[in-house]
C-alpha positions in Angstrom: 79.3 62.3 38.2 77.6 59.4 36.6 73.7 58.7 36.2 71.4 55.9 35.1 68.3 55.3 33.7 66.8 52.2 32.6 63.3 51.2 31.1 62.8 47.3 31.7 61.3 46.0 28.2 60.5 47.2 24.7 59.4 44.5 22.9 61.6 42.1 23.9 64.5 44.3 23.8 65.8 46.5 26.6 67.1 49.9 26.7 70.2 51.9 28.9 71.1 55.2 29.0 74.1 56.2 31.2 74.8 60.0 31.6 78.2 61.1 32.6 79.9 64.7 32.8 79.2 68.2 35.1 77.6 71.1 34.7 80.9 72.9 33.7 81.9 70.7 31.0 80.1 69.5 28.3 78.2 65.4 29.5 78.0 62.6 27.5 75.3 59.9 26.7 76.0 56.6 26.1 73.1 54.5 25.1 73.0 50.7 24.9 70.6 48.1 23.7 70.8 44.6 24.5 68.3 41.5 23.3 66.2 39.4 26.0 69.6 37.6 27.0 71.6 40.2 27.5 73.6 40.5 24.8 74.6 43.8 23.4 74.0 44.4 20.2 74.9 48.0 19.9 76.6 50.8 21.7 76.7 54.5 21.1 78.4 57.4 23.1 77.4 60.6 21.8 78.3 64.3 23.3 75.6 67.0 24.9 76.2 70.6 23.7 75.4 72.5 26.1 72.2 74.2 25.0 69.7 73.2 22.1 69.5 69.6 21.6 70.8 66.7 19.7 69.6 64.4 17.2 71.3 61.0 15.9 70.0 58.2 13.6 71.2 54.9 14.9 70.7 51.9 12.9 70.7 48.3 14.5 70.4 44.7 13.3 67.9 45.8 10.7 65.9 48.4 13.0 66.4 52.5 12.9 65.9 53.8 16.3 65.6 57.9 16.3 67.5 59.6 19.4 66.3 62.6 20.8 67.9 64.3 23.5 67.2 68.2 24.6 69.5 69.3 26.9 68.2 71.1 30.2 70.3 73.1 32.6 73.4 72.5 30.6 73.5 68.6 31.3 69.8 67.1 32.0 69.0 65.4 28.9 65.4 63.7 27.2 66.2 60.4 25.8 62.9 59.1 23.5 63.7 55.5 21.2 61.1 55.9 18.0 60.8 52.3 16.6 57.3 50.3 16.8 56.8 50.4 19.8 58.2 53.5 21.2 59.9 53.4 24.5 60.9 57.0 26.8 63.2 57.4 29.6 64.1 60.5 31.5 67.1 60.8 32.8 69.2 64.3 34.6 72.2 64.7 37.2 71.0 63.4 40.4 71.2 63.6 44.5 67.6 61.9 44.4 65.6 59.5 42.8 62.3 58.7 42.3 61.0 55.5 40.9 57.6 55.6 38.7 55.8 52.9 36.9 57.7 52.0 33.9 60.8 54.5 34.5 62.8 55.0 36.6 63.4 59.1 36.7 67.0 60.9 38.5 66.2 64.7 39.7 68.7 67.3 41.5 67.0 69.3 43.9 65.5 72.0 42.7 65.1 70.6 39.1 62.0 70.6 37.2 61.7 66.7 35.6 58.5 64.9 34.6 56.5 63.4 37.0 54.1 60.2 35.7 50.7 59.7 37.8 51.3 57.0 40.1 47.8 54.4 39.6 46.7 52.9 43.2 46.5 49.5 41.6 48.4 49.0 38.0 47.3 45.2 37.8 44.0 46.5 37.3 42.9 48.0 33.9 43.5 52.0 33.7 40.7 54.0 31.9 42.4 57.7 31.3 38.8 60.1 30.3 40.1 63.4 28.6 37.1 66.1 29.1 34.7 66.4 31.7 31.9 67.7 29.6 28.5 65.4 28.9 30.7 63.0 27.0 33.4 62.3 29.6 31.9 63.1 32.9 29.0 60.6 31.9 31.3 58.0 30.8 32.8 58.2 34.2 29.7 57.9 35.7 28.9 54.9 33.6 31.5 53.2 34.3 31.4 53.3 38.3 27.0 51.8 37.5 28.6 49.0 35.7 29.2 45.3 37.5 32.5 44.6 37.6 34.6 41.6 39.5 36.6 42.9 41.7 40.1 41.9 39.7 38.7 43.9 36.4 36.9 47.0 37.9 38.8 49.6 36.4 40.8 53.1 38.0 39.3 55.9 36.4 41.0 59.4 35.6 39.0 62.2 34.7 40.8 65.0 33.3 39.7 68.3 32.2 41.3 72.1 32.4 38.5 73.1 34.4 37.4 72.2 37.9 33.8 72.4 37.1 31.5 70.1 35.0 29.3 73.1 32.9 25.8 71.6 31.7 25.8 73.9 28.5 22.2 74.2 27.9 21.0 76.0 30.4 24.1 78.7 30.3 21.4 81.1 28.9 19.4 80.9 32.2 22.7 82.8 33.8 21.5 85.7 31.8 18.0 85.7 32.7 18.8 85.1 36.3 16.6 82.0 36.0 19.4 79.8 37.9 22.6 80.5 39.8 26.1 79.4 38.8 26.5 76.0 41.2 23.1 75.2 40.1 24.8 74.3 36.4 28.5 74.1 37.2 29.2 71.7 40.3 32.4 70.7 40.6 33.8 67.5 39.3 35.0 66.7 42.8 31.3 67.0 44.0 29.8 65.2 41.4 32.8 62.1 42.0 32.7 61.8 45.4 30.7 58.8 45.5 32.8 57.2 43.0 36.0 55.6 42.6 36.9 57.8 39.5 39.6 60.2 39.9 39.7 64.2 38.8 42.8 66.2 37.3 42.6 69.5 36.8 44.9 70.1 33.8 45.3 70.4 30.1 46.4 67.9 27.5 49.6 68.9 25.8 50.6 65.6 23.5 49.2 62.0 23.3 51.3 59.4 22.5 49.3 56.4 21.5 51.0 53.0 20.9 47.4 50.9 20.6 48.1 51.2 16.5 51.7 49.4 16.6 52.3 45.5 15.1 51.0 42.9 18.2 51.0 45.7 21.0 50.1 43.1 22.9 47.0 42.6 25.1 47.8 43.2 28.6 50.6 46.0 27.8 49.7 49.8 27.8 47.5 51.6 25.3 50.0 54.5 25.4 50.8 57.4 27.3 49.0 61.3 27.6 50.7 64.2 28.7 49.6 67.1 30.5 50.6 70.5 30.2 51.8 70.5 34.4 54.5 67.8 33.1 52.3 65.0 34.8 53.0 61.8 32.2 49.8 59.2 32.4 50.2 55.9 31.1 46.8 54.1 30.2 45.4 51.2 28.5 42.1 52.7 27.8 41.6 56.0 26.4 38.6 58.4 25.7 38.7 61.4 24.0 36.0 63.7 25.1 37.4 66.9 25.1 34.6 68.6 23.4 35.0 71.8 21.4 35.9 75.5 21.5 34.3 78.9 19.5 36.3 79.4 15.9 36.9 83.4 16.4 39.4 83.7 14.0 37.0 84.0 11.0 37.5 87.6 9.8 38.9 90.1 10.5 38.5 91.5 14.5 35.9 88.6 15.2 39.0 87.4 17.8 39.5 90.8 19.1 36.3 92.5 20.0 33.7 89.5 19.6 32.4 87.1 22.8 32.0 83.9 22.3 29.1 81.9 24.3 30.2 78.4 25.0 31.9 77.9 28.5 30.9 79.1 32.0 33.7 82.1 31.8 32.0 83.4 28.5 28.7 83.4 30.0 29.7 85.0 33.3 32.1 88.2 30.5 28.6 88.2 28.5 26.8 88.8 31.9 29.1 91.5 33.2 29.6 93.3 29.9 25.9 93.5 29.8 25.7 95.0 33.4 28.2 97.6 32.9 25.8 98.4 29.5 22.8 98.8 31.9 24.5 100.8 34.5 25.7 103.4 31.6 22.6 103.3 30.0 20.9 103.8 33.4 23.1 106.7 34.4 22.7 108.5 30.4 18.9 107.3 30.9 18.8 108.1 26.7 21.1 105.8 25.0 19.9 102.4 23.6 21.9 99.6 24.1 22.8 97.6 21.0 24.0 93.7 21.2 25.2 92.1 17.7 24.7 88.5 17.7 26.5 86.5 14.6 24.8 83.2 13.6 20.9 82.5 13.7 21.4 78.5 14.9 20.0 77.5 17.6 22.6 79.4 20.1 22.3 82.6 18.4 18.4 82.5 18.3 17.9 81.5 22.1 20.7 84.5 22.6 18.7 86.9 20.8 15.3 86.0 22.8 16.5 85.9 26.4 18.7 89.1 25.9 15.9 91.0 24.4 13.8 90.2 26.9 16.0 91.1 29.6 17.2 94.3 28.0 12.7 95.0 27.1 12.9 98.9 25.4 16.2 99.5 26.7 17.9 97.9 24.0 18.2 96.1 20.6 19.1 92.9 19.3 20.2 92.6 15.7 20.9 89.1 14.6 22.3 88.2 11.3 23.0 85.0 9.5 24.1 84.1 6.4 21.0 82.1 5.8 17.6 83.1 5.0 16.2 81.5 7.7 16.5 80.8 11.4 17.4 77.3 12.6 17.3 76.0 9.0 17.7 72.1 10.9 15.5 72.6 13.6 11.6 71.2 13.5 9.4 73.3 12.1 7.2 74.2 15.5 10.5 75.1 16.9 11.1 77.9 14.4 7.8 79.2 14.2 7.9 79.3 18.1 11.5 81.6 17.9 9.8 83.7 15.0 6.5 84.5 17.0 8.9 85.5 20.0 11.4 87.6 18.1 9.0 89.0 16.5 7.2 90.6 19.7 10.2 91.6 20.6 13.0 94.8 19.8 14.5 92.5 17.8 15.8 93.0 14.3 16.8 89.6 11.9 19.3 89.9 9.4 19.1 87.3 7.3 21.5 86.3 4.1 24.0 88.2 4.9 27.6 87.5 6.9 30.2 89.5 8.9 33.2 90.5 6.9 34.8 92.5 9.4 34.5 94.1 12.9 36.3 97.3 14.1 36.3 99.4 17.5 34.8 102.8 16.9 36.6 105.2 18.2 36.3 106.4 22.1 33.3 109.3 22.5 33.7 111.9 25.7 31.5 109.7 27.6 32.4 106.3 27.0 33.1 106.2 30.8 31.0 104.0 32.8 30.1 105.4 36.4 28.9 104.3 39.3 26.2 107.1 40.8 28.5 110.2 39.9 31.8 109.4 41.9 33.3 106.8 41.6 34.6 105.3 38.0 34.8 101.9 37.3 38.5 100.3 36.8 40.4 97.3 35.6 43.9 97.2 36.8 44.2 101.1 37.9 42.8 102.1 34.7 39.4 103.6 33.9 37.5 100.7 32.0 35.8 102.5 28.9 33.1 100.9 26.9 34.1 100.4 23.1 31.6 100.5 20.4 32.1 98.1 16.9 31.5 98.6 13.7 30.4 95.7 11.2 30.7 95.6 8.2 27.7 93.0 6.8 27.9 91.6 3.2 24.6 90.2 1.2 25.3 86.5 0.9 21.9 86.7 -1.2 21.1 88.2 -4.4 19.1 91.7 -4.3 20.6 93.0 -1.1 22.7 95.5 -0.1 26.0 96.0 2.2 25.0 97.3 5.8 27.2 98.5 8.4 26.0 98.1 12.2 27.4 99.9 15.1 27.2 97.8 18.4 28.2 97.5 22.2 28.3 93.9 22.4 29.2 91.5 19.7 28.4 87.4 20.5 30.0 85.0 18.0 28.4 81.9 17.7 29.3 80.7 14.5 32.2 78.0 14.1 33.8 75.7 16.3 37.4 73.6 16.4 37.1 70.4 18.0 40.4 70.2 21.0 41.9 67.0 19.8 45.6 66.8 20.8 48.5 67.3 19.2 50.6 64.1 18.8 54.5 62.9 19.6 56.3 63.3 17.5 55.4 65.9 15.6 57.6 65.3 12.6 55.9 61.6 12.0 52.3 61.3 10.6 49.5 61.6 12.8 48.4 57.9 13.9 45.2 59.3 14.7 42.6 59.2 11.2 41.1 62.5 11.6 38.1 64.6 9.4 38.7 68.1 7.9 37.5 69.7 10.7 39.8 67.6 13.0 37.7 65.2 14.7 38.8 61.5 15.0 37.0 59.4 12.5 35.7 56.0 14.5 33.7 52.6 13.8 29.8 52.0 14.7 31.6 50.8 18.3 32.5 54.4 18.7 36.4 53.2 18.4 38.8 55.3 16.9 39.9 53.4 13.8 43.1 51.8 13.7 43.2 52.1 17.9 41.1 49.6 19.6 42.2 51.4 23.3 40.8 54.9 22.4 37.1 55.8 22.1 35.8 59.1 20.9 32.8 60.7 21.6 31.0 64.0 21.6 33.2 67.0 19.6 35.8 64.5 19.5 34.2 62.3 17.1 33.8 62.0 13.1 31.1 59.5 14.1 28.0 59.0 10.8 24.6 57.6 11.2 23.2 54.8 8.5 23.4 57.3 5.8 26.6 58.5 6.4 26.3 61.7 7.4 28.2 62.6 10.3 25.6 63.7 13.7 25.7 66.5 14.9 27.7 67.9 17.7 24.9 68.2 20.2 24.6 67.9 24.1 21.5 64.7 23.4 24.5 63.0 21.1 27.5 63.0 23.5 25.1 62.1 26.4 24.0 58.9 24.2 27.7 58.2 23.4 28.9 58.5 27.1 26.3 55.4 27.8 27.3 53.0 25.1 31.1 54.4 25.4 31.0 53.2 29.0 29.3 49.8 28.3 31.8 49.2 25.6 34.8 49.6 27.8 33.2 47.1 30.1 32.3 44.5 27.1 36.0 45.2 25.6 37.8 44.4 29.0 35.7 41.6 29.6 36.2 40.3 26.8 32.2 40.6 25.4 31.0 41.7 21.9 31.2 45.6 21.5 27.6 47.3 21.0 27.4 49.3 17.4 26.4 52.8 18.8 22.4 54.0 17.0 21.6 57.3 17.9 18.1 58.0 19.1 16.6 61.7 18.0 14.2 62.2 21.1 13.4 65.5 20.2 14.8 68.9 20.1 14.4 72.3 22.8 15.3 75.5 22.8 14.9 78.7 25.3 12.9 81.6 24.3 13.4 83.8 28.1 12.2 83.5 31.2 8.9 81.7 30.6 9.1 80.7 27.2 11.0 78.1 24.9 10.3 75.4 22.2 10.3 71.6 22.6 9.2 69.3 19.8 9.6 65.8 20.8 10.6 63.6 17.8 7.8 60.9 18.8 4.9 63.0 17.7 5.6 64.0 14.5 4.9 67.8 14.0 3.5 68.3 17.7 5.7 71.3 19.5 5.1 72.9 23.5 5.6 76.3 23.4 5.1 79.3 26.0 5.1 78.7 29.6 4.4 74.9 29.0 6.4 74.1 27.0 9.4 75.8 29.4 8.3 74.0 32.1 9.1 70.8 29.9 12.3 71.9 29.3 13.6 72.7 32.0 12.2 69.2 33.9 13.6 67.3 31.2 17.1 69.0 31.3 16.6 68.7 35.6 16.5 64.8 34.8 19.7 64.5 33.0 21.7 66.4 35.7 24.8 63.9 36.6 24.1 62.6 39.9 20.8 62.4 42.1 22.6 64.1 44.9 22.7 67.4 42.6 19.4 66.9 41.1 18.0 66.8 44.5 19.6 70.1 45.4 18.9 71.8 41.8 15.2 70.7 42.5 14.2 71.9 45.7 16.2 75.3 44.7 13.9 75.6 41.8 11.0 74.7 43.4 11.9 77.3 45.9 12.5 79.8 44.0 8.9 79.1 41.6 7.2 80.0 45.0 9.2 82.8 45.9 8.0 84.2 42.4 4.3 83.2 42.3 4.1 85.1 46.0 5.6 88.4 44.1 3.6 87.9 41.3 0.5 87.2 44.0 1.5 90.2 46.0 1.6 92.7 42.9 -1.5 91.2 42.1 -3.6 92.3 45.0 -1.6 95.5 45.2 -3.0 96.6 41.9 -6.2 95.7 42.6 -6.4 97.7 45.7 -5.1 100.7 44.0 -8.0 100.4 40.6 -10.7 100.0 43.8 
């Protein structure tokens, strides 16, 4: 058996790998590079063991080229060349072959090998988007508003490891019942459909940039991303929008027995946790439920107001935060609006202290949770059992005291990690300049410095204002980013002057339940709409900046709808009570 692969050009210099041997005995790789003539100017032949892998330094006219080959099924191997810029081939025992873009790729059948996604058109510019949340599905959307000539209008991937786009800020309305889920999580193929932008369901495993190596050239690749399914994407244009996810592993059981509130799973687990809590507490019709929420920001605090108002005198909130105060950054009207709420309702704020453990109490008798008297609820064949948690709070504050709190529901939303991917290879230094709390660190054009083909926005971002401090990671700051991100990959492939990204502050909201919430818009200094008005702002403002106009048609006339639905109830209990006082 003999196999080969070959990868045309690597900076002027071109690569061979032949592979020769049998499953039954141990293969060999012989690897030969030659100059743009032909010439050979080195040739190896190096031996497979037949599991693990092996590594070899070979040094060439001056250059040292790193081999690495992993052997699969005893004689597959994973040739990679290291050396500015890096080249990869992939190369097994073959009865087939498949050609893709820049490789050419030999599988047996049966054999699980890399696949790379093919591109309809690869003379045209390739834009690769990783996340779908306000910062990459907007960038997409962008994009396809843009004029373009018809030789430079790019191919768009969207890529995220979920088939729905979430629109975060309103997440707290699936817990009033305000709004259903397709209301706030289309999917990404709905939302595209009138596009030219592709979607991807998958996850990013390793990014290999090559945008930072000596004269990359201008027309050759940015570099390649791969995904966890094995697909391989080559681009020349890359954004890194992949958002962030909830830090639980703070202290001690936070990872185990605490919820985080952040994605359309964790809101739907927050929704049915708190169901199962209202059928016990129905069926015992004497316990009080109790709900733990960790961090008094803005999440915590609109948390804390629509769950104590749906859970009224059947339950109690207690919020805690290592500050002494609520929303410490948020205007002032907004605060005083959460206080007044809280306040009026079975809520209880624990301020300056913080969580330095959680436990599970251990099971009572009747921890079971029934429906009527029959029938027990189960998960798996097993009787699903309600836990209670103990925290332990310690004063972060002089003059207080250590508490413990017992709980049936505990909702982190302290911390986050931004999901910025891991890079190839490992062993080198990452090319990618990144903060302490791992975001990419870019220029004003929203760049990632040192790679002119990869853009960061949102969670993915170090990115500073005038004064150098870095903005916050907020829904109104990726949305702004997406817009300028999208006009400067139009100016950068049409060769125009890149925009320096400002960010506007239009204001600041936040949900208080079911007909309140808090909106202080930054253009009238100390002016703030709260109560019913001021949620009716809210949610018209946040109906505006749904993605397309198809779906903010359709989220529309199903609020609309629904508003009537309610003020004929509300109508009808009315008249009812005022026929039963005559």
């Amino acid at each position: 058996m003999e196999v080969t692969a070959q990868t045309q050009t690597v900076a002027g210099w071109s690569f061979h790998a032949l592979l020769r041997g049998s499953p039954l005995n141990r293969p060999r790789v012989a690897v030969q590079k030659t100059n743009r003539k032909g010439r050979t100017l080195y040739r190896s032949s190096l031996t497979v063991t037949s599991a693990g892998s092996l590594r070899s330094i070979i040094g060439s006219a001056g250059q040292r080229h790193k081999l690495n080959l992993r052997c699969l099924s005893g004689y597959a191997g994973k040739l990679a060349f290291f050396s500015p810029p890096p080249a990869s081939l992939f190369c097994s025992s073959s009865l087939g072959r498949t050609s893709m873009d820049r490789f050419v790729c030999y599988t047996s059948e049966g054999e699980t090998v890399q696949n790379s996604y093919r591109w309809p058109d690869n003379q045209k510019p390739r834009i690769c988007i990783l996340g779908g949340g306000f910062g990459g599905l907007y960038t997409a959307l962008r994009l396809e508003s843009l004029v373009w000539t018809d030789d430079k209008k790019p191919q768009v991937l969207l890529v995220d490891q979920s088939d729905k786009f979430v629109f975060k800020p309103l997440l707290y309305e699936l817990l009033s019942g305000e709004v259903d889920p397709w209301e706030i999580a289309p999917s990404f193929t709905e939302l595209l459909k009138s596009t030219s932008a592709h979607f991807i369901k998958d996850k990013v495993k390793l990014l290999r940039p090559s945008d930072h190596l000596d004269n990359p050239g201008k027309n050759g690749p940015g570099g390649t991303v791969l995904l966890e399914s094995g697909v391989l994407v080559e681009y020349d244009w890359l954004v890194l929008a992949l958002g962030a996810a909830a830090k639980l592993d703070v202290v001690p059981g936070s990872a185990e027995f605490a919820y985080p509130f952040s994605t359309l799973e964790d809101a739907i687990k927050v929704d049915d946790k708190l169901r199962m809590l209202e059928r016990e507490q129905f069926s015992k019709d004497s316990s009080t439920i109790s709900v733990a929420i960790v961090g008094c920001g803005y999440s915590g605090v609109e948390l804390a107001a629509t769950i104590s108002e749906r859970l009224k005198g059947r339950g109690i909130v207690q919020a805690i935060n290592v500050e002494t105060s609520i929303c410490p950054t948020a205007p002032f009207g907004n605060r005083e609006a959460a206080l007044k709420v809280l306040s009026s309702r079975n809520t209880k704020l624990l301020l300056g202290y913080f969580v330095s453990s959680i436990i599970e109490a251990p099971p009572s008798k009747d921890s079971a949770v029934f429906i009527g008297a029959e029938q027990e609820i189960s998960v798996d064949n097993e009787v699903k059992t309600l836990s209670k948690y103990i925290l332990e709070l310690k004063p972060a504050q002089r003059g207080l005291q250590s508490q413990i709190l017992e709980a049936d529901l505990v909702l982190w939303t302290v911390g986050s990690k931004p999901l910025v991917p891991e890079l190839e290879p490992s062993e080198q230094p990452r090319a990618l300049p990144l903060n302490g709390r791992g975001q990419a660190e870019t220029d004003e054009t929203l760049r990632v410095k040192g790679h002119p083909r990869i853009f960061a926005i949102g969670d993915s971002a170090a990115m500073r204002d005038s004064s150098g401090k870095l903005l916050p990671a907020t829904a109104q700051v990726a949305f702004q980013q997406a817009d300028f991100a999208g006009w400067n990959l139009w100016a950068a492939i049409n060769d125009r002057p890149l925009l320096p990204f400002r960010f506007q502050n239009l204001g600041e909201m936040m949900t208080l339940g079911r007909n309140d919430a808090a909106v202080s818009p930054s253009f009238i200094d100390g002016f703030t709409l709260d109560g019913p008005i001021g949620h009716t702002a809210r949610k018209l403002a946040y109906l505006w900046r749904l993605p397309t106009d198809e779906h903010r048609l359709k989220v529309g006339i199903s609020w609309l709808t629904k508003a009537a639905v309610d003020t004929v109830a509300s109508l009808q209990t009315t008249i009812a009570n005022a026929l039963s006082l005559s």
